[in-house]
C-alpha positions in Angstrom: 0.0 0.0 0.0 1.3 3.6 -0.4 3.3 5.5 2.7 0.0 7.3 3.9 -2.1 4.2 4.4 1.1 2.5 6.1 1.6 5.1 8.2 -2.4 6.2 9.0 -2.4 1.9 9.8 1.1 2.1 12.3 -0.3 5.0 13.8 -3.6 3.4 14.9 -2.0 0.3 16.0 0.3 1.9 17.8 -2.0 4.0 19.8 -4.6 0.5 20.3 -1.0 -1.3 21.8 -0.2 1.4 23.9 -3.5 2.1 25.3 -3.2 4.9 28.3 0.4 3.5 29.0 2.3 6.8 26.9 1.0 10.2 25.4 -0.7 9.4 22.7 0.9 11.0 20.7 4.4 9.0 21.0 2.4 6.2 20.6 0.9 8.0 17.0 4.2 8.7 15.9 6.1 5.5 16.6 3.5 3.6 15.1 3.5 5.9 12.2 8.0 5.7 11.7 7.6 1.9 12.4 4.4 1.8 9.8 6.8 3.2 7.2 10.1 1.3 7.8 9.8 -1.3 5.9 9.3 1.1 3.1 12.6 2.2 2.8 14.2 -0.4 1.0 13.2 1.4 -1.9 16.0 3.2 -1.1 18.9 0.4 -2.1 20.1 0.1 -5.5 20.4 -3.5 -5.9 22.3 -2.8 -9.5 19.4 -3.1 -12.2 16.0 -2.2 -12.5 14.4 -5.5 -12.8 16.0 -6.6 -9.3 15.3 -3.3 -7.4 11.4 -4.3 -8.4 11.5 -7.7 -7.5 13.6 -6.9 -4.1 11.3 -4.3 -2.9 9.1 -5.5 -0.4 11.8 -8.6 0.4 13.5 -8.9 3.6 12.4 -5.9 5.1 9.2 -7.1 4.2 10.0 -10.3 5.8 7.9 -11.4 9.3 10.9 -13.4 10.4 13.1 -10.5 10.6 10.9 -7.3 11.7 10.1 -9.7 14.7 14.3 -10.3 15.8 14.4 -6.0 14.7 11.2 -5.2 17.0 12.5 -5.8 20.5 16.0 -3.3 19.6 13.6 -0.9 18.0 11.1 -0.9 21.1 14.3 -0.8 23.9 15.2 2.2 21.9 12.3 4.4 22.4 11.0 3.5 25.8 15.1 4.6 26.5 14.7 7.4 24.7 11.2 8.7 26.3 12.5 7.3 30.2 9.5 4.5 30.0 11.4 1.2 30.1 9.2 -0.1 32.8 7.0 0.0 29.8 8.9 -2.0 27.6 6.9 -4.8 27.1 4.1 -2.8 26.1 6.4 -0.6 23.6 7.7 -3.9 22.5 4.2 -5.2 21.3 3.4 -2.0 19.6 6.1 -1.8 17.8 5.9 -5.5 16.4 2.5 -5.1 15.6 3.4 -1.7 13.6 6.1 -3.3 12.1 4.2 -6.8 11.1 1.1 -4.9 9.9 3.0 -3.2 6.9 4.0 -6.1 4.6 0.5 -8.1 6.0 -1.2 -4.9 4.2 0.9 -5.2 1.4 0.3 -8.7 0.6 -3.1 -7.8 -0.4 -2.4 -5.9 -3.4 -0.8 -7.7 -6.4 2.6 -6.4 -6.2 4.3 -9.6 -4.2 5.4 -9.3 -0.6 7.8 -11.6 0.2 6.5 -12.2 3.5 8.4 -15.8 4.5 12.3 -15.3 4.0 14.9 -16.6 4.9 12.4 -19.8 5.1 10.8 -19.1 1.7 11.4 -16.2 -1.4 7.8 -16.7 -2.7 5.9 -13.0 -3.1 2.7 -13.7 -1.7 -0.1 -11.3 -3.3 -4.3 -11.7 -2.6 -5.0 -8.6 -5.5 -8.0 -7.9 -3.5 -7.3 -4.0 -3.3 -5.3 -1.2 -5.2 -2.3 0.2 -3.8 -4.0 3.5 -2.9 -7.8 2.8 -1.9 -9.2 6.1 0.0 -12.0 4.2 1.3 -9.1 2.4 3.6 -7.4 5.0 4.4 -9.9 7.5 5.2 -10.9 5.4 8.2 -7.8 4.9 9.9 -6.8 9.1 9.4 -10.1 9.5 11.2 -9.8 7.7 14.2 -6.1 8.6 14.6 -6.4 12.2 14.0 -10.0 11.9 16.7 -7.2 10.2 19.2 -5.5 12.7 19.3 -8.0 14.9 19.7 -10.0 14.2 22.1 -7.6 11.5 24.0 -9.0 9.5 27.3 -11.7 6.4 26.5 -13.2 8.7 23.2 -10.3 8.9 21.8 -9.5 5.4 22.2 -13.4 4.4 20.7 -12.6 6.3 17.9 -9.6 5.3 16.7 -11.1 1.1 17.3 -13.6 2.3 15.0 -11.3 3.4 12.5 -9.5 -0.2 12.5 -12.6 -1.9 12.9 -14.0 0.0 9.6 -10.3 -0.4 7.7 -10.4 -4.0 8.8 -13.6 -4.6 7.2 -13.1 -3.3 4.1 -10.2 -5.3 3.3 -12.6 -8.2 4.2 -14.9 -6.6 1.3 -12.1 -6.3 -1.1 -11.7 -10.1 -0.6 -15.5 -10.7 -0.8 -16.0 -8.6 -4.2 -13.1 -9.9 -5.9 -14.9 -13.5 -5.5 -17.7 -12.3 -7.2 -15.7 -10.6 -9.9 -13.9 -14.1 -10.1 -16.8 -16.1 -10.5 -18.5 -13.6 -13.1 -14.9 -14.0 -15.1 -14.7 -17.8 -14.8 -18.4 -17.8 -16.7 -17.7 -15.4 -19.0 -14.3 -17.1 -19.8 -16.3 -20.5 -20.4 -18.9 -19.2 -22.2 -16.1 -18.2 -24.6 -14.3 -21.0 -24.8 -11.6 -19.9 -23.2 -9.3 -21.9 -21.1 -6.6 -20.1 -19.4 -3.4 -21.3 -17.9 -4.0 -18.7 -15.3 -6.5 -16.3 -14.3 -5.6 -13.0 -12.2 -8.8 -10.8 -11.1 -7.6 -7.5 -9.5 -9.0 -4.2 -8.7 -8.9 -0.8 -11.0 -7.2 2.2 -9.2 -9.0 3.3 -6.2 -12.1 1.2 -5.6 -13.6 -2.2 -5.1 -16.3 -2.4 -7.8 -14.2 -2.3 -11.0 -12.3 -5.4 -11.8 -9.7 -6.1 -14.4 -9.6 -9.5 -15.4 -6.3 -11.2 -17.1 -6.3 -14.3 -18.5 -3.3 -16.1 -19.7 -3.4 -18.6 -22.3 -0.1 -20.1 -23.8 0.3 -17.4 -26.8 -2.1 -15.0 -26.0 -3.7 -12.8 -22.8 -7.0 -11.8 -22.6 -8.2 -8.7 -20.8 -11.3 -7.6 -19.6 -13.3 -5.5 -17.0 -16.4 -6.3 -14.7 -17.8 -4.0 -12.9 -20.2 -5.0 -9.9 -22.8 -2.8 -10.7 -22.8 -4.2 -14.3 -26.5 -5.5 -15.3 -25.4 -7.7 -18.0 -22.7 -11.0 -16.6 -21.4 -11.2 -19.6 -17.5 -9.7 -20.1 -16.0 -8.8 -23.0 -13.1 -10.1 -23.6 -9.6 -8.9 -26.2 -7.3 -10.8 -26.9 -3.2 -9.6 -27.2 -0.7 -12.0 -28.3 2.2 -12.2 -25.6 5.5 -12.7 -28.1 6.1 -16.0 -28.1 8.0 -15.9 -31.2 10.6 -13.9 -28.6 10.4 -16.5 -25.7 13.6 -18.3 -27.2 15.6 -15.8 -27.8 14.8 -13.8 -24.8 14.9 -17.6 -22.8 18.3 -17.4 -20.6 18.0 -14.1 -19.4 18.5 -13.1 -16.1 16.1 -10.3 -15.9 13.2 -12.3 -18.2 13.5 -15.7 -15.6 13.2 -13.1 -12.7 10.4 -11.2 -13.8 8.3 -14.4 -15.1 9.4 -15.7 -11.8 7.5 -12.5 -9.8 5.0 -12.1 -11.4 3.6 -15.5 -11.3 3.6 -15.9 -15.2 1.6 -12.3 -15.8 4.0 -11.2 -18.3 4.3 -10.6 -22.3 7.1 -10.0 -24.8 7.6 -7.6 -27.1 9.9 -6.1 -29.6 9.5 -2.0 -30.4 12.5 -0.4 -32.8 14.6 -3.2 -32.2 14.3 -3.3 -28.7 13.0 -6.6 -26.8 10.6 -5.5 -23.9 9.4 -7.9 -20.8 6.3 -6.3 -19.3 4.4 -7.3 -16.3 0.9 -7.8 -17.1 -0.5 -7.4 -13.3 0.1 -3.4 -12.8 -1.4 -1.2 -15.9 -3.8 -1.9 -18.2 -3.6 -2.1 -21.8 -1.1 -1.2 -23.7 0.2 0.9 -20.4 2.5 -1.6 -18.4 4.0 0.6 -15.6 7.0 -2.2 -15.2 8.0 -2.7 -18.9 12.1 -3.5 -18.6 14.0 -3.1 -22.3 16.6 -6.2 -22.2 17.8 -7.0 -25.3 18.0 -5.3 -28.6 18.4 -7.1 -32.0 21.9 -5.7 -33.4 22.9 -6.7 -37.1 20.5 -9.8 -36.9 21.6 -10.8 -33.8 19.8 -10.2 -29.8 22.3 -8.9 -27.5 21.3 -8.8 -23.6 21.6 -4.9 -22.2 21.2 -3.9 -18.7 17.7 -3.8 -17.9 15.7 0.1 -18.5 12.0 0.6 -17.4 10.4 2.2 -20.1 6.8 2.0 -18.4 4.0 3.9 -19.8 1.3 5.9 -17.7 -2.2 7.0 -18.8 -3.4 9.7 -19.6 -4.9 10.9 -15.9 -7.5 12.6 -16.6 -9.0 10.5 -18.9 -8.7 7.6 -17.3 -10.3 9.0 -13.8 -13.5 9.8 -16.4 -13.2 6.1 -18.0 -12.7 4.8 -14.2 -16.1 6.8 -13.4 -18.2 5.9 -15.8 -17.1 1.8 -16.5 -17.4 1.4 -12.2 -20.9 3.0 -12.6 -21.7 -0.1 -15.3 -21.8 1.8 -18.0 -20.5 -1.0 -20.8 -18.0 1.7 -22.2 -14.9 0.5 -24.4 -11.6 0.6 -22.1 -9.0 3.1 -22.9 -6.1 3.1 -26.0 
């Protein structure tokens, strides 16, 4: 999820933890730092593009690890506020700040790679957008009410605010069942028989769902909308360059992006330039994490270091599209 939800989610944890044990606000803003820590790998340059996407959100993601950091970071701050008869207490909040982050990120479809050292798989549900204001909103509420009004209010509030957040993740994961099971008819009344199937929100809500399914040459891409009154989904299909699969097969950066995103991705050659996009983030024929990685020199492919050449929408338009296909209107997507 972006910094703000992170943080808005640290920040209410950390104040539920600490209870009447600190101000509340220390407990706020050290949930908030720890809500955001995990975050800063984006900082390390891990020496290409394609590995400093697939290493973000990796072992400072990890559970195994932000639980051995949590008691150092907790000693810390009760040292540094004079409270380490409260160190237990600072202790739990700070784990549960910590924790929370990459738990949060696993459901969007990025890939959190929750179980290292144990296990490098990126676990990702897809049930919600990276930035989702109806999540958020919540958790600012009851933090920013804590604050406010402190005591056994204060405290109400900012439960409700988890309560509310809580429960719309359990939404998310409701809605995207339905928006699976409308796919998996429409798909079979088609006559189409994917490999694999991936069913994820559109930017900022719960109603509009892309659907992605992957056949051995081709993808197929679609959108459902919950408030659509027909079930039917139509469907267009994109080949995904498997003429390039062998001379692309053997490169690092392709066998680590198919690897992340869980076979979601496509090949494609533009002015002599071999492209691996992943289908999961974007929508047609905008692929936010498109790498360059070869180009074709005097007949030949030669490997290069890996460039992201991702495109982005047009905004505005595509907040009108969003609008309109989330209301059920059966409008064309985008191109």
């Amino acid at each position: 999820m972006d910094s703000l939800s992170q943080a808005a989610l640290g920040a209410a944890v950390g104040l539920a933890a600490m209870g009447r044990r600190t101000a509340p606000w220390k407990a706020a803003l050290w949930g908030a730092v720890c809500g955001t820590l995990p975050d800063l790998d984006v900082l390390i340059d891990h020496g290409d593009a394609v590995r400093n996407m697939t290493l973000h959100r990796a072992e400072s993601h990890a559970l195994f690890w932000l639980t051995l950091a949590s008691p150092l970071l907790a000693g810390g701050i009760a040292a540094l506020h004079r409270e380490t008869a409260g160190w237990r207490r600072w202790w739990l909040a700070v784990w549960l700040a910590l924790v929370t982050h990459p738990l949060l990120d696993a459901m969007t479809v990025y890939g959190t790679q929750l179980a290292l050292p144990f296990s490098d798989r990126p676990y990702g549900v897809g049930s919600i957008f990276i930035i989702d204001p109806l999540y958020t909103l919540p958790l600012l509420a009851g933090v920013g009410a804590a604050l406010r009004l402190r005591g056994a209010r204060g405290a109400r509030w900012n439960a409700a605010g988890l309560v509310l957040a809580t429960a719309y993740l359990a939404w998310s994961v409701a809605a995207q069942q339905l928006a699976t099971s409308a796919a998996r008819a429409a798909l079979s009344a088609q006559g189409i028989a994917p490999e694999r199937l991936l069913v994820t929100p559109t930017p900022f809500n719960t109603l509009l769902w892309r659907v992605v399914a992957v056949t051995p040459d081709s993808y197929h891409e679609g959108f459902h909308s919950l408030l659509d009154t027909s079930p039917g989904i139509a469907f267009e299909r994109h080949p995904r360059g498997a003429e390039l699969a062998g001379e692309l097969r053997g490169l690092t950066p392709v066998e680590r992006l198919a690897w992340f995103s869980r076979g979601f991705y496509r090949y494609r050659e533009s002015a002599g330039e071999l492209r691996v996009s992943d289908l999961r983030m974007g929508q047609e024929p905008h692929y936010l994490f498109t790498f360059t990685v070869a180009r074709r020199e005097a007949g030949r492919v030669v490997a290069v270091p890996p460039v992201q050449v991702g495109l982005r929408p047009d905004l505005r338009r595509s907040l009108v599209w969003l609008w309109r296909r989330a209301s059920g209107e059966p409008i064309p997507p985008l191109r």
